[in-house]
N, C-alpha and C positions, 0 to 999 in steps of 0.2 A: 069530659076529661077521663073519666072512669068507664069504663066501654060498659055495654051492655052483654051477656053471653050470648043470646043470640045476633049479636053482631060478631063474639067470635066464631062461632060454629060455623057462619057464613066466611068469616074469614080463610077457616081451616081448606072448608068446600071448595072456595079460589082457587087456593095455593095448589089443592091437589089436583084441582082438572090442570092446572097448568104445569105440572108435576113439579110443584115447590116443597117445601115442607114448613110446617109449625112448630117451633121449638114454644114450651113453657116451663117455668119455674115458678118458685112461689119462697115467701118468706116477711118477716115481720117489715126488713131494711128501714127500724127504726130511726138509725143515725146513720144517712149514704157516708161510707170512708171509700178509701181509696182501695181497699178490699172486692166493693162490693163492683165499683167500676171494671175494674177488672176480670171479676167473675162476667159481670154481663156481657161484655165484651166477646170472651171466651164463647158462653152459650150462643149471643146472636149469632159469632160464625158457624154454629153448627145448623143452620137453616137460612133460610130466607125470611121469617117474620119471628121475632121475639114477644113472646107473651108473659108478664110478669104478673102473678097474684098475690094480693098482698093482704096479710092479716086485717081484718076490722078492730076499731079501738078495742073493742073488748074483748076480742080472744087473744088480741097482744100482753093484755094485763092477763088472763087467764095462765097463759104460756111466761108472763118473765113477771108480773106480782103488783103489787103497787109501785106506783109512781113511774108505770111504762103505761101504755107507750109517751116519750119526748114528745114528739109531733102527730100530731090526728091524719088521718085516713088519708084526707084531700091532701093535703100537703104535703105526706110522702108521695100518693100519686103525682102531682106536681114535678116534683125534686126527679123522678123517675122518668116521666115523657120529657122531661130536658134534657137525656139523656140519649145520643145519637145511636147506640143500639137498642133501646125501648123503643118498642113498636106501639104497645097498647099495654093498659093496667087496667087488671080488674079487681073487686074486691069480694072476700069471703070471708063470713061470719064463724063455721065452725072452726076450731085447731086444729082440726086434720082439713086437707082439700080434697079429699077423696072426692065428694060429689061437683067438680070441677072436673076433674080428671075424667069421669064416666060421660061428662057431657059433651065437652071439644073436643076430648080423644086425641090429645096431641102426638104428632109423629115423633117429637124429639121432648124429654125430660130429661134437664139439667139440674143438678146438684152440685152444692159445694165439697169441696176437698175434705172438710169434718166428716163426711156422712161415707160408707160404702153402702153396696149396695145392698148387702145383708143384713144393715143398720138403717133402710128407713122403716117408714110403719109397714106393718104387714100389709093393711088395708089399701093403702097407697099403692104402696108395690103390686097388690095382687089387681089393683085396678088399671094402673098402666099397662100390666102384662094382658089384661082381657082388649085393651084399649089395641095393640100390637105396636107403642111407645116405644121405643128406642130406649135406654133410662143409660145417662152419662155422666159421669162422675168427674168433677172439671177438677183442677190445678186449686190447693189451698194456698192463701197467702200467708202466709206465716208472720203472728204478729201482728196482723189488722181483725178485730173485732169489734163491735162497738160496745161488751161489755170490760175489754181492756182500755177505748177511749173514753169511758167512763172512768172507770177506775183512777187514769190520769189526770183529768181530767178537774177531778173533783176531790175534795180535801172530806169526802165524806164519814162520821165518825160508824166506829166499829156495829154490827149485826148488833141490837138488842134483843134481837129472837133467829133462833134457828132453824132454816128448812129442812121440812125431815119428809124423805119417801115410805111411804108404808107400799109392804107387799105380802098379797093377800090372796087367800085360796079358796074361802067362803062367807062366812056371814060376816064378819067387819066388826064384834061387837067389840075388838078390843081399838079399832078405830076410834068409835064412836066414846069411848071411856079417854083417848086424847085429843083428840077435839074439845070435849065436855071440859079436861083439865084447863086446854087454851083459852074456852071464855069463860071458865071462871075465875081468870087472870093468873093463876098460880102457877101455869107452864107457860114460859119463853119460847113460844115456837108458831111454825105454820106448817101446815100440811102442803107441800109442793105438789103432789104428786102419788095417787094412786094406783099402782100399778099390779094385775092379776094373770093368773096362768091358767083362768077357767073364764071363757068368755062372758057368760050369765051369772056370774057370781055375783052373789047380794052385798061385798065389799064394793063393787064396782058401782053400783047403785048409791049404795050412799053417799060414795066419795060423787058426784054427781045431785045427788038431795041437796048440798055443803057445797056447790061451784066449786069443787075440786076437781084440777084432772083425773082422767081418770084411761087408763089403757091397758086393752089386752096385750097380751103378749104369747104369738104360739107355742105352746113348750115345743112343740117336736111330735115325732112322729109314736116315740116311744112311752108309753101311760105310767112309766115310773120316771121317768128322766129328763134332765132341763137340756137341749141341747146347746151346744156351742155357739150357733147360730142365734139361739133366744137365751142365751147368758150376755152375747153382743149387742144384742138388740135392747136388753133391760139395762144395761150400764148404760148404752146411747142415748135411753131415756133419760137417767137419772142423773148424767153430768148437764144433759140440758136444762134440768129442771132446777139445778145449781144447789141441790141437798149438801147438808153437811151431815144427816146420817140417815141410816136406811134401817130401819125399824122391819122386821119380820114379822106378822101376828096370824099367826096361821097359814106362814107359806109354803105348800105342800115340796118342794121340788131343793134341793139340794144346791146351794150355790157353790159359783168354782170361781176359778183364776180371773176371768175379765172384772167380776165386782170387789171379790174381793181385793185386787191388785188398786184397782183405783179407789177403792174406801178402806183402803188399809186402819184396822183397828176404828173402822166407826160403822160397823153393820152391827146390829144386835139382834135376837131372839129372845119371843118368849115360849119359853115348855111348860106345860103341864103336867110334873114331877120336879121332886127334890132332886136334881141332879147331884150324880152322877149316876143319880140309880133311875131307871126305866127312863133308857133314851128309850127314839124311835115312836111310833104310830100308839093311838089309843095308852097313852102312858099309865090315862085312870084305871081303864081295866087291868094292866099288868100289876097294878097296887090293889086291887081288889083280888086278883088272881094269887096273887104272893102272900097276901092276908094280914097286910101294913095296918098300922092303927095310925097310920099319919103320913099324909103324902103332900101334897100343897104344887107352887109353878114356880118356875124360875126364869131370870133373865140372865141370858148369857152373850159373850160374844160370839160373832159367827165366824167359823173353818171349814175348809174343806171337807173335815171329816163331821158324821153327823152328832149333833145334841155333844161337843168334846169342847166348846171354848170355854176362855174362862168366865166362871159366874161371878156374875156383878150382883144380883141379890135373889134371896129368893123371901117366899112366904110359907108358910105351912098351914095344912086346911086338914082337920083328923078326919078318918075314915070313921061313920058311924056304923051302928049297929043296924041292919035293912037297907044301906044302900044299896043302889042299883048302879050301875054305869053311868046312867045319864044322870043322876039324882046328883053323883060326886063329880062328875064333868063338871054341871053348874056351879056347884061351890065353888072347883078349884076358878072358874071363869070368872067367879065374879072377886077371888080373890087378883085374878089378870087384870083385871080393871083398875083395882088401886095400885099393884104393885109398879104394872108397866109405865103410866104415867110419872112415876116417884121416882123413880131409875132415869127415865129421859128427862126429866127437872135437872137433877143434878149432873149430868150429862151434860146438859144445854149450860149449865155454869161454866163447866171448863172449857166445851166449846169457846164460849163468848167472851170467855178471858184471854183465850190463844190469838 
């Protein structure tokens, strides 16, 4: 029922001495709607053999949380080979399919109408472009999803915890200080979704230690700047991962329009100064340079413009007598620890009440 990859690579080989083509796609297709038929439909006729890849039970939970996936592996495969433009179904364990993609090398990649092309994974994309993939962006149905035939579905009562995105630009430790809050029950929340602008970043690791997602994201070409392209591609992530807020703890790069439009008043930051005073980079040493006797971190909301939203709380950490840089970094960090988790508790209140 579920093909083998070297039965499709040999498939691919067919197609192409006879000059056919291999169309593939891939996706959870937890609950087949009337959506998704359509889509196939669509892709089949962009080749001669349809190859569909379909999340393993556990990267389905990985990608949509507990109590997904509906139906197990074999059974959406099933549901799929019944289906008159389904050729073959195969299955993958990671969240990304990248390493599918480098193996068939399909002529033709189909996506749904959600997705452009600047919006899938980088890794993805840069593999079908090595692959010489075709990559087609099909017709979206408007109003077939299966987390909207849920939603109907089901008389299910409201979120008692909130998904939140963290994004992160190096060590994680203010991650790791919400987490620590969520098991020790006194934060309402789960971590959906990791997501970094530095590929090797040690945020990205831990959210991975914790079976969290976890995804890079390329800033661009430019070493101070997030570009339009990976502002598109981090909100793509993060409406997928179904956040109701997106937590900043150490994320180097400037957010604009595409996030903040779609998390209108629910992205937050935390700084390392009393705001208003020493926005911008290295905050401690501008309070050690300035010759503060008290500086501390704060959480604010995030704007276009830098370190200017408004503060939700902050803490205060004094400057001693022989600090160094790094000496008052720590303090104010470990001061990040209690604050940021206190702020998204009460946060996740209103949330859960709206």
């Amino acid at each position: 029922m579920i093909s083998e990859i070297s039965t499709l690579v040999s498939l691919r080989e067919e197609l192409e001495a006879k000059g056919k083509q291999l169309v593939f796609t891939n996706g959870c297709f937890d609950l087949i709607h009337v959506g998704h038929v359509r889509y196939l439909k669509e892709a089949r006729r962009l080749g001669d053999a349809l190859v569909v890849a379909i999340n393993s039970d556990d990267s389905v939970k990985a990608l949509k949380g507990d109590g997904r996936p509906l139906n197990a592996a074999h059974d959406r495969a099933e549901v799929l080979l019944g289906l008159e433009s389904v050729d073959r179904v195969v299955l993958f364990d990671s969240v990304r399919v990248t390493s599918l993609i480098e193996v068939i090398r399909p002529h033709v990649y189909a996506k749904g109408g959600d997705y452009t092309v600047e919006s899938l994974d980088k890794e993805e994309r840069d593999a079908l472009i090595d692959a010489g993939s075709k990559i087609k962006i099909l017709s979206e149905v408007e109003g077939k999803s299966t987390t909207l035939l849920l939603a109907a579905a089901s008389e299910q009562p409201k979120r008692t915890r909130i998904r939140i995105g963290v994004l992160g630009s190096g060590e994680g430790t203010n991650l790791e200080s919400i987490i620590g809050a969520i098991k020790d029950g006194w934060l309402a929340a789960e971590v959906a979704i990791v997501i970094s602008d530095v590929r090797d970043s040690v945020i990205l690791e831990r959210a991975r230690n914790h079976d969290i997602e976890s995804v890079y994201v390329d800033p661009g070409d430019h070493p101070e700047k997030f570009s339009m392209q990976s502002q598109e591609e981090l909100t793509q992530h993060l409406i997928r991962a179904d956040v109701d807020l997106v937590v900043c703890a150490g994320f180097m790069k400037l957010l604009k329009k595409p996030v903040l439009e779609s998390f209108a008043g629910k992205v937050i930051n935390v700084h390392p100064s009393l705001l208003p005073r020493h926005k911008g980079l290295r905050a401690w040493q501008q309070a050690l340079e300035a010759g503060d006797s008290m500086t501390g971190c704060t959480v604010h909301y995030v704007t276009d413009e830098m370190d200017a939203g408004e503060v939700i709380g902050q803490r205060q950490v004094p400057v001693e007598q022989g600090d160094t840089p790094d000496i008052l970094h720590a303090r104010i960090k470990s001061s990040e620890h209690v604050l940021l988790p206190e702020i998204i508790a009460k946060l996740a209140e209103d949330l859960l009440k709206s």
